[in-house]
The first five atom37 places (N, CA, C, CB, O) and aatype in JSON, in Angstrom:
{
  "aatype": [20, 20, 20, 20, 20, 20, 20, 20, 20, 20, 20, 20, 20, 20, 20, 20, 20, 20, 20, 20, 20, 20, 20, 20, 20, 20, 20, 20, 20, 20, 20, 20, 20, 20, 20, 20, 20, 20, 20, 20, 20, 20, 20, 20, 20, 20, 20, 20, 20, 20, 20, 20, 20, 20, 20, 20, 20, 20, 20, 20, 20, 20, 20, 20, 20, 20, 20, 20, 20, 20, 20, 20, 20, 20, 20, 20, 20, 20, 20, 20, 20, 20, 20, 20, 20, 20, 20, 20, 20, 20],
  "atom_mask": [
    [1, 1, 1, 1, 1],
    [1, 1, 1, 1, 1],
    [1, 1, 1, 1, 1],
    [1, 1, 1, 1, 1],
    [1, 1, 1, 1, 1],
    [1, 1, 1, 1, 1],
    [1, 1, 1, 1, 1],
    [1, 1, 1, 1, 1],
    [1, 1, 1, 1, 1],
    [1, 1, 1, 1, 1],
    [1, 1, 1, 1, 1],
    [1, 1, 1, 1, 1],
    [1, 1, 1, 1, 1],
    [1, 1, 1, 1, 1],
    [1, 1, 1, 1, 1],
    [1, 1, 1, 1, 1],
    [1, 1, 1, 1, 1],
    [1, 1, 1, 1, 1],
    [1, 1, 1, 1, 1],
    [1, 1, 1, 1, 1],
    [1, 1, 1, 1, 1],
    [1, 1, 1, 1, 1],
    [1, 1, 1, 1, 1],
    [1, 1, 1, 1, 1],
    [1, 1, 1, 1, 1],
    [1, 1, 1, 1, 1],
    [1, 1, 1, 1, 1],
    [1, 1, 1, 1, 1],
    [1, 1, 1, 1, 1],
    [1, 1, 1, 1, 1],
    [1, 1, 1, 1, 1],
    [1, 1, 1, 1, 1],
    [1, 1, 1, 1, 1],
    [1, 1, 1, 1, 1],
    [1, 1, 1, 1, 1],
    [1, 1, 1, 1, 1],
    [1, 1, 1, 1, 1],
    [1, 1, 1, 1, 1],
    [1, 1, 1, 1, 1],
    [1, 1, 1, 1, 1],
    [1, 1, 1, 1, 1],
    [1, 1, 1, 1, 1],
    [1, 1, 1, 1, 1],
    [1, 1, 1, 1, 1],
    [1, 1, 1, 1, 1],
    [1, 1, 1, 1, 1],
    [1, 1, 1, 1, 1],
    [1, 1, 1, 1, 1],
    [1, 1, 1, 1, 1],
    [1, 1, 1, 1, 1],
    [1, 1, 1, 1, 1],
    [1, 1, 1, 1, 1],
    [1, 1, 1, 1, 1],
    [1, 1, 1, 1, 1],
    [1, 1, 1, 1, 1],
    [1, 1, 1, 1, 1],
    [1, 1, 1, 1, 1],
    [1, 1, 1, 1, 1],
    [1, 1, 1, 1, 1],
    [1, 1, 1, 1, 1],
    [1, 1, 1, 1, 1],
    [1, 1, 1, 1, 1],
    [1, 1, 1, 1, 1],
    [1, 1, 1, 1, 1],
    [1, 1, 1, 1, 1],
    [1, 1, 1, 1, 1],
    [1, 1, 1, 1, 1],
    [1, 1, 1, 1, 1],
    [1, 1, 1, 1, 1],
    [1, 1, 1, 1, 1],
    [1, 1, 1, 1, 1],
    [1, 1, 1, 1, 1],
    [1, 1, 1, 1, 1],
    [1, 1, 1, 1, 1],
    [1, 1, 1, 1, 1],
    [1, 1, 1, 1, 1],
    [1, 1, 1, 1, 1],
    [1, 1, 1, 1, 1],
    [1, 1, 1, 1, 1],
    [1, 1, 1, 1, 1],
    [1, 1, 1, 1, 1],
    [1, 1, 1, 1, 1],
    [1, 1, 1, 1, 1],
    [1, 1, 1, 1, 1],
    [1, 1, 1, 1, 1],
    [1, 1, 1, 1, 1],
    [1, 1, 1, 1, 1],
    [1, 1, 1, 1, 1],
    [1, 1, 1, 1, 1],
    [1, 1, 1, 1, 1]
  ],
  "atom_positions": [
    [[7.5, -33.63, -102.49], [6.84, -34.91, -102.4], [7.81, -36.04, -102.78], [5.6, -34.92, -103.31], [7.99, -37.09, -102.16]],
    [[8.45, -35.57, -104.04], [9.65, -36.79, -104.29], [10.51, -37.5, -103.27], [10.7, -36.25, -105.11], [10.69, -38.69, -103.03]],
    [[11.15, -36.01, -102.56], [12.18, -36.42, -101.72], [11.24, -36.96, -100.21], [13.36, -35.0, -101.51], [11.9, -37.69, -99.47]],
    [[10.36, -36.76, -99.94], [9.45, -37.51, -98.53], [9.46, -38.65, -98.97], [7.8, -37.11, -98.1], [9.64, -39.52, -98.12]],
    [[9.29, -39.11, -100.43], [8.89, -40.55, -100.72], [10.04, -41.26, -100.91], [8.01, -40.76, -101.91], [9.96, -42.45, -100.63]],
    [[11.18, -40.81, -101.34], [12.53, -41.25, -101.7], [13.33, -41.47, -100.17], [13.31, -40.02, -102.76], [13.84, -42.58, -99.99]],
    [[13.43, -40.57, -99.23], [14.47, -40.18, -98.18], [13.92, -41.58, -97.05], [14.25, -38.19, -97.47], [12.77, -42.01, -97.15]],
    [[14.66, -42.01, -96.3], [14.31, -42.32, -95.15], [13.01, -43.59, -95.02], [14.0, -40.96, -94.59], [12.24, -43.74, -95.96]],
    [[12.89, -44.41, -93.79], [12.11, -45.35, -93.23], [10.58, -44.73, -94.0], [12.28, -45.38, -91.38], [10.16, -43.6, -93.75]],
    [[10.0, -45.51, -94.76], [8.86, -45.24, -95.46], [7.79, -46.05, -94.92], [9.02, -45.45, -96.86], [6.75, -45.92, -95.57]],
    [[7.7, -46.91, -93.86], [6.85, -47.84, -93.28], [5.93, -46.78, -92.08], [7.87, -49.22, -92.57], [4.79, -47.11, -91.77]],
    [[6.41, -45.82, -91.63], [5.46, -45.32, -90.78], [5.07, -43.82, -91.27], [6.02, -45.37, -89.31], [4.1, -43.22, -90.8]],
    [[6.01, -43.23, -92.39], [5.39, -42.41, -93.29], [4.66, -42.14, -94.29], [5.77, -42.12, -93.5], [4.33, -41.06, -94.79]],
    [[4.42, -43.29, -94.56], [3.35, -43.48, -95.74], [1.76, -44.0, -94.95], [4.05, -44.9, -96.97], [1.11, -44.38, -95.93]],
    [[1.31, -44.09, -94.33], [0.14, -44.56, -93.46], [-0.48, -43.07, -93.21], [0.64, -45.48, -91.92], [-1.56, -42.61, -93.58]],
    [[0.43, -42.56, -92.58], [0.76, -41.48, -92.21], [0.26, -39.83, -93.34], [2.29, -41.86, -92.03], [-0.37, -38.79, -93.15]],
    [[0.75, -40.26, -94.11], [0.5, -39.14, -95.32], [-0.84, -39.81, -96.13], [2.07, -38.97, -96.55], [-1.62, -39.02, -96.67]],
    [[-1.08, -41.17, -96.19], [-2.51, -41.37, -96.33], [-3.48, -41.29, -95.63], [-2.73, -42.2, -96.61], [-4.51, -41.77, -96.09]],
    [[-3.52, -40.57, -94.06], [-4.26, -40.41, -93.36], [-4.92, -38.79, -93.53], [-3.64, -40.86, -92.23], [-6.06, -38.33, -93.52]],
    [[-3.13, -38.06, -93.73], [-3.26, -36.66, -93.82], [-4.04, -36.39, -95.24], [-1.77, -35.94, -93.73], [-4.7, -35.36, -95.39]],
    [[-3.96, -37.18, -96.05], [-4.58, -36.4, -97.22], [-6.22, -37.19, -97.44], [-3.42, -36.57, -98.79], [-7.05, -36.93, -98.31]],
    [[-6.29, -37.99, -96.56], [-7.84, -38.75, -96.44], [-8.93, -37.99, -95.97], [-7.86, -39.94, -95.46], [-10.07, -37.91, -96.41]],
    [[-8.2, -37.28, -94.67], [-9.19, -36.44, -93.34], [-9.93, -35.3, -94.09], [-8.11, -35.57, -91.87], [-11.08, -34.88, -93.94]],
    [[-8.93, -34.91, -94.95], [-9.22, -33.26, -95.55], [-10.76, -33.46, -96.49], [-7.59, -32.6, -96.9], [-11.86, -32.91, -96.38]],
    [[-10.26, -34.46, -97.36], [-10.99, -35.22, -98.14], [-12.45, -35.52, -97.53], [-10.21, -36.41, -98.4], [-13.46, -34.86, -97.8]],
    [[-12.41, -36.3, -96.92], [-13.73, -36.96, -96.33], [-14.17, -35.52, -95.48], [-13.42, -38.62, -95.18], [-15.34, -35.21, -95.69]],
    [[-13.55, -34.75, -94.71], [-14.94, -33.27, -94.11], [-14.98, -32.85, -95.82], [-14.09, -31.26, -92.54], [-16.14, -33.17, -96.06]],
    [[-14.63, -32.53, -96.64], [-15.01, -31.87, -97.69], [-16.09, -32.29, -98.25], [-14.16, -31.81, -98.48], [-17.08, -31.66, -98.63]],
    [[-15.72, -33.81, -98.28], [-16.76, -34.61, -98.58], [-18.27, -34.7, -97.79], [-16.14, -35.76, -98.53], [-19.23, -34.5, -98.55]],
    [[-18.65, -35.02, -96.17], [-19.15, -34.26, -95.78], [-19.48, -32.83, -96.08], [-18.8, -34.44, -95.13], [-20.68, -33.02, -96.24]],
    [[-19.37, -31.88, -96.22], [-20.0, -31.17, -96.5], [-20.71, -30.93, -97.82], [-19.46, -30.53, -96.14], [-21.87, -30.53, -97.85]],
    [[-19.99, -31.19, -98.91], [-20.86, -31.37, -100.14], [-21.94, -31.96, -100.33], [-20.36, -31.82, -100.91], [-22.91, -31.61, -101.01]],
    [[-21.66, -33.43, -99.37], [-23.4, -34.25, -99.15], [-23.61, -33.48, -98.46], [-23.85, -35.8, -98.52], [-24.54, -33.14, -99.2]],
    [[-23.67, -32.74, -97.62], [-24.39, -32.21, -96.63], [-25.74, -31.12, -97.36], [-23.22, -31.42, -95.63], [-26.96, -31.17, -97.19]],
    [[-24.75, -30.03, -98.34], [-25.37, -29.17, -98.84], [-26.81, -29.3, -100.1], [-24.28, -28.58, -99.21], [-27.83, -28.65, -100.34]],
    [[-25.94, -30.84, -100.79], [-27.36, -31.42, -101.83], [-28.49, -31.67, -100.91], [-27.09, -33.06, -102.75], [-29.4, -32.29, -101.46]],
    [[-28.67, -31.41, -99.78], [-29.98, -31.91, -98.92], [-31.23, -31.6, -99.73], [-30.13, -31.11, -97.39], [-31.09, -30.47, -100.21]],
    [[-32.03, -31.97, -99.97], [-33.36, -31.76, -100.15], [-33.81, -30.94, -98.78], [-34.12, -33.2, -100.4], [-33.45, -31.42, -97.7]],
    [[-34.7, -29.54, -98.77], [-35.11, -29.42, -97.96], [-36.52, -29.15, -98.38], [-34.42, -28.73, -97.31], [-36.98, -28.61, -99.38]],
    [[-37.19, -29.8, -97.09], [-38.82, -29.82, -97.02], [-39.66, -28.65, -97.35], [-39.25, -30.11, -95.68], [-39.17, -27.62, -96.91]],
    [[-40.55, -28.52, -97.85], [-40.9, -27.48, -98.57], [-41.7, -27.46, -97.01], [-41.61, -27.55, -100.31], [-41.91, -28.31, -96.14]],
    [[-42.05, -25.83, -97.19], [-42.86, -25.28, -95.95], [-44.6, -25.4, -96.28], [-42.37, -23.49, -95.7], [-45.19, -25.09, -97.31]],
    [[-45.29, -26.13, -94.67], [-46.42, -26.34, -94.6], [-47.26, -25.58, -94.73], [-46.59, -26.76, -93.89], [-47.04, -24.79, -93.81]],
    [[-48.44, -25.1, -95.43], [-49.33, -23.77, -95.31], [-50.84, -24.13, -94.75], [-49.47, -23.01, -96.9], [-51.7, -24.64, -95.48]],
    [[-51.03, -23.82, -93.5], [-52.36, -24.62, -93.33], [-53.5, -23.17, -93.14], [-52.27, -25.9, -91.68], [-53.27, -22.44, -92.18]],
    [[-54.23, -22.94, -93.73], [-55.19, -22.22, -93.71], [-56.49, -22.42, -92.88], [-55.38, -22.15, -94.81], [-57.25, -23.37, -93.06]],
    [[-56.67, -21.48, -92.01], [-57.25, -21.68, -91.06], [-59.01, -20.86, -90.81], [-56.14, -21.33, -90.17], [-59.21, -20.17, -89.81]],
    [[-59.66, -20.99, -91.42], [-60.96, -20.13, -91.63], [-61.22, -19.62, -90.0], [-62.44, -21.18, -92.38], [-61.21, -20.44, -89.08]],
    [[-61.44, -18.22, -89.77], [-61.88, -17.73, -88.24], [-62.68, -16.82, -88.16], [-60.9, -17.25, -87.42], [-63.08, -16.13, -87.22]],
    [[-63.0, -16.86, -89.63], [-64.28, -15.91, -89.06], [-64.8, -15.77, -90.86], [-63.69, -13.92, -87.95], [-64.21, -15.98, -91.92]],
    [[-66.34, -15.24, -90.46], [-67.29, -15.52, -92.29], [-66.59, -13.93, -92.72], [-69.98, -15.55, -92.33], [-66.26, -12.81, -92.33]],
    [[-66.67, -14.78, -93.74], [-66.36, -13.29, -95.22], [-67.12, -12.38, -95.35], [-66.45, -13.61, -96.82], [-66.81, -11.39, -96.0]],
    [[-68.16, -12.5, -94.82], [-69.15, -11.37, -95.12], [-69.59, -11.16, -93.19], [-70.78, -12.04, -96.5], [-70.57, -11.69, -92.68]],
    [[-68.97, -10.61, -92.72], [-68.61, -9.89, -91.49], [-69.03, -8.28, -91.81], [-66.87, -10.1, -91.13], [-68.79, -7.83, -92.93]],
    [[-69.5, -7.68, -91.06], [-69.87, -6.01, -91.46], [-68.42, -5.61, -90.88], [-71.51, -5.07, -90.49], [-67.6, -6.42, -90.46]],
    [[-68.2, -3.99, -90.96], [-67.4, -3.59, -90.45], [-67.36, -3.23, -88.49], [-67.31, -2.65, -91.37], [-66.48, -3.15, -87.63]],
    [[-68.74, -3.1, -88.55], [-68.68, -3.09, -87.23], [-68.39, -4.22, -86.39], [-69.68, -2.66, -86.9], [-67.6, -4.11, -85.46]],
    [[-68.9, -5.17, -86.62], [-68.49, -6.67, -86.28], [-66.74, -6.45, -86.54], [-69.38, -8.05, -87.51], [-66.16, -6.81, -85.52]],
    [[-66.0, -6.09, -87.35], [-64.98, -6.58, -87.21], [-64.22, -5.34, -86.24], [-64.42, -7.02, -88.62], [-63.16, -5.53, -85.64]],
    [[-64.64, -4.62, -86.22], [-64.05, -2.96, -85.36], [-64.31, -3.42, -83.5], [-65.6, -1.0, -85.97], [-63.6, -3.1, -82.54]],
    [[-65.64, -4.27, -83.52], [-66.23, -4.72, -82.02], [-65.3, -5.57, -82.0], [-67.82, -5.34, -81.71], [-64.57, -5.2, -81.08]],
    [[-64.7, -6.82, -82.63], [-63.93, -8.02, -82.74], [-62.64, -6.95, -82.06], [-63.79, -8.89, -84.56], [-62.48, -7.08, -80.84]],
    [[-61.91, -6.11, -82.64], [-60.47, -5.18, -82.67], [-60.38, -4.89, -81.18], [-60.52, -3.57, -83.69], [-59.3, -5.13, -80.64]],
    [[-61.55, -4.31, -80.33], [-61.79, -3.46, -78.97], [-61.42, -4.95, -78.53], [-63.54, -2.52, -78.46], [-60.28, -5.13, -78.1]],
    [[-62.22, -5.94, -78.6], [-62.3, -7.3, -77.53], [-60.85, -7.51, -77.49], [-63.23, -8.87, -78.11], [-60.1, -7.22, -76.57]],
    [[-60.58, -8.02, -78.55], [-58.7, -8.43, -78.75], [-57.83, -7.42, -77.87], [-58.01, -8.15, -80.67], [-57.42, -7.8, -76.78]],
    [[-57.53, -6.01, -78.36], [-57.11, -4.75, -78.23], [-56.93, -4.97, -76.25], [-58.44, -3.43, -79.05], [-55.94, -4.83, -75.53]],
    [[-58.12, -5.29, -75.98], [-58.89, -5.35, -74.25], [-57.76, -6.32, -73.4], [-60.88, -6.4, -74.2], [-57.11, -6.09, -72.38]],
    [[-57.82, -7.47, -74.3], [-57.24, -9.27, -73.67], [-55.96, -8.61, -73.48], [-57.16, -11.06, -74.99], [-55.39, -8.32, -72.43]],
    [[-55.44, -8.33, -75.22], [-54.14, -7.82, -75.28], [-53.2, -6.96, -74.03], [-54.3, -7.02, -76.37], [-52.1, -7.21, -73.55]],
    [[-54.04, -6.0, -73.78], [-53.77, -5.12, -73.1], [-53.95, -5.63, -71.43], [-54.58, -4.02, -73.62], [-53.33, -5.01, -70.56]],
    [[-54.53, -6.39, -71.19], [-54.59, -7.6, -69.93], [-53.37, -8.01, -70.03], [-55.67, -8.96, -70.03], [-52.41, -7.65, -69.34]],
    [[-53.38, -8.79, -70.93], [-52.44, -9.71, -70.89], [-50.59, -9.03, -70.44], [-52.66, -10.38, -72.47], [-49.56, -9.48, -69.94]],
    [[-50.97, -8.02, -70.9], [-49.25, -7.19, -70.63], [-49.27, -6.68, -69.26], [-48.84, -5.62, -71.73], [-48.32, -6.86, -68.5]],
    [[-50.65, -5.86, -68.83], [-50.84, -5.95, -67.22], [-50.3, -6.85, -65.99], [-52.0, -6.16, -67.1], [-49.7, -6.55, -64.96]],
    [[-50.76, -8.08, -66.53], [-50.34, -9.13, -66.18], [-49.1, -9.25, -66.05], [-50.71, -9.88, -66.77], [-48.61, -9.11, -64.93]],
    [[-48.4, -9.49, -66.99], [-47.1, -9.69, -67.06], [-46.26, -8.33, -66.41], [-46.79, -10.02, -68.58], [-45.2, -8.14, -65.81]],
    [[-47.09, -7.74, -66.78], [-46.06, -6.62, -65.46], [-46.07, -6.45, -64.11], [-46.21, -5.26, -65.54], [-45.17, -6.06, -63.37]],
    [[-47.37, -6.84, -63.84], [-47.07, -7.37, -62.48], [-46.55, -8.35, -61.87], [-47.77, -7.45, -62.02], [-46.21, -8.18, -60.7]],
    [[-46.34, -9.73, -62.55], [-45.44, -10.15, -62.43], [-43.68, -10.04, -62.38], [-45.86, -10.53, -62.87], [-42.73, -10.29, -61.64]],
    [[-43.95, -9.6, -63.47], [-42.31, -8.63, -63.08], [-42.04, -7.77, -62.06], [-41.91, -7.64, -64.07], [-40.9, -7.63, -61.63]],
    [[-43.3, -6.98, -61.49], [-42.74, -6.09, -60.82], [-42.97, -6.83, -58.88], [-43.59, -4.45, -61.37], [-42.8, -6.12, -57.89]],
    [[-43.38, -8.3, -58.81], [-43.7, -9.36, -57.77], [-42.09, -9.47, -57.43], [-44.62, -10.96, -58.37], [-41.39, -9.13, -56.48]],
    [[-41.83, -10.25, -58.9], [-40.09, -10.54, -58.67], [-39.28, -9.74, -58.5], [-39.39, -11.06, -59.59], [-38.34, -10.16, -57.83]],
    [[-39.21, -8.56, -58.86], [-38.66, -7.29, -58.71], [-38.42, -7.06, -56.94], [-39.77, -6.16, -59.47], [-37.38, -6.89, -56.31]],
    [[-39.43, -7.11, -56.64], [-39.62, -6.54, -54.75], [-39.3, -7.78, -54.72], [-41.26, -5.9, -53.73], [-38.32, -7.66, -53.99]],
    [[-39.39, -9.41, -55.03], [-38.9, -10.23, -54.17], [-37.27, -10.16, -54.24], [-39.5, -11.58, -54.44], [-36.79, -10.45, -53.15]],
    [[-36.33, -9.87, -55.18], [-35.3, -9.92, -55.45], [-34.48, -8.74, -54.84], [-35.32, -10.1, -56.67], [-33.26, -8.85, -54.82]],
    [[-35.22, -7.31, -54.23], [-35.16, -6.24, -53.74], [-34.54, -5.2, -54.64], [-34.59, -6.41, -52.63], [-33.77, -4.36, -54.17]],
    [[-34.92, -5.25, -56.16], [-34.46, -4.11, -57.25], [-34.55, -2.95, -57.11], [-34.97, -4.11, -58.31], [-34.17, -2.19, -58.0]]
  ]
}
């Protein structure tokens, strides 16, 4: 460091070495603010869908209905896949 500061034209090396030791500085810096972030605590919204006092059969009849859609619903989607499939000639 002595001899950079001692040797030679010091007008375009010194700008120069305050730039290099600024850059490092300031991302470091960036990132340290970065990391104190406050982050938002997570929302919990509770959603009532059905009464508490439900029998078991009510909720076993509820399981078949769902279980039913569910099982549609993937039907579905496989025939769709298998539309694009023959249109694409797989």
């Amino acid at each position: 460091m002595k001899a950079f500061i001692t040797t030679g034209d010091r007008d375009h090396r010194t700008p120069i070495a305050i730039i290099s030791i600024l850059m490092p500085m300031l991302i470091v810096a960036g990132f340290l603010h970065d990391s104190y972030m406050e982050r938002p605590e997570p929302e919990m919204t509770f959603i009532p869908s059905w009464s508490a006092d439900r029998s078991d059969a009510e909720i076993i009849a509820q399981q078949k209905v769902d279980e039913a859609a569910r099982v549609a619903r993937v039907k579905e989607r496989q025939r769709q896949f298998q539309t694009v499939e023959r249109q694409l000639g797989m």
